[in-house]
C-alpha angles and dihedrals in degrees: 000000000000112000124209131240143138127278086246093046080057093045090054091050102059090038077073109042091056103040085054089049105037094043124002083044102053092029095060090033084066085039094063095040087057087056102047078061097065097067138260111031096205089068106041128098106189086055100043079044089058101043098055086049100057081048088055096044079050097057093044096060097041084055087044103043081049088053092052095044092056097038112124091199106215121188103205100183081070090065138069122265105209097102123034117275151170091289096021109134099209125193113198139180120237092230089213094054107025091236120155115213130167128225136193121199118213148140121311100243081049096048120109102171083197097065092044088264106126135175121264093229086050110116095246100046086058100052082056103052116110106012127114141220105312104018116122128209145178133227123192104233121180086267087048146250118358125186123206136186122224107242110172136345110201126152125241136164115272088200092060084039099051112083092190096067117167121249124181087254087068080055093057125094125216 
């Protein structure tokens, strides 16, 4: 199944994958062969250190290879913004408190619930799919049903919204 993210969700994503590849990968690969040279493997700890971390760096590109495969990569500043969409940032009304909140909808690997930035396939992005400035919907949550109001769609950036963004530090390994 394709998954959805944004051009610059992909772009991180291979940012990744060759910066694990071209440098982690070969650095801790030398790493490992140093300490083979220093005698028996089974007790030492450099070399049993290096070598779970080449399997984790293993396990890492291979996760990573299979997301890019999958990646439908969508550009939502391209499309138009008057129903929700994969992109939209929403701000709604909870119709029982009169709260406002604003919501981005984006790819699952982009997502931090925490920021406003949630997943397309999360229940409430997709009760709000679809609908336009003014609809109201409800969505069932553990403490029940709550309705909201559309308020505005608009689009904005993930990428100048989200304050976690990925830097090739978060890549290395210590």
């Amino acid at each position: 199944m394709k998954e959805p993210m944004s051009l610059e969700g992909y772009d991180a994503l291979v940012e990744e994958f060759k910066y694990l590849l071209e440098v982690e990968k070969p650095k801790t690969a030398e790493e490992k062969l140093v300490a083979a040279a220093l005698g028996d493997r089974s007790e030492n700890a450099d070399y049993q250190a290096a070598k779970e971390k080449l399997r984790f760096i293993d396990k890492r590109l291979f996760y990573l290879n299979k997301m890019i495969q999958n990646a439908k990569v969508i550009d939502p500043s391209l499309h138009g913004h008057e129903r929700v969409s994969f992109g939209s940032s929403v701000t709604v009304i909870d119709l029982d408190t009169d709260e406002t909140q604003c919501f981005t909808i984006c790819g699952v690997l982009e997502s931090e619930p925490e920021n406003g930035l949630i997943s397309v396939h999360s229940p409430l992005a997709k009760a709000m799919l679809g609908h336009h400035v003014g609809d109201e919907f409800k969505i069932q949550l553990p403490k029940g049903i709550k309705e909201y109001e559309i308020e505005a769609i608009e689009y904005k950036n993930i990428y100048t919204l989200k304050k976690n963004i990925r830097t090739k530090s978060d890549y290395t390994f210590h």
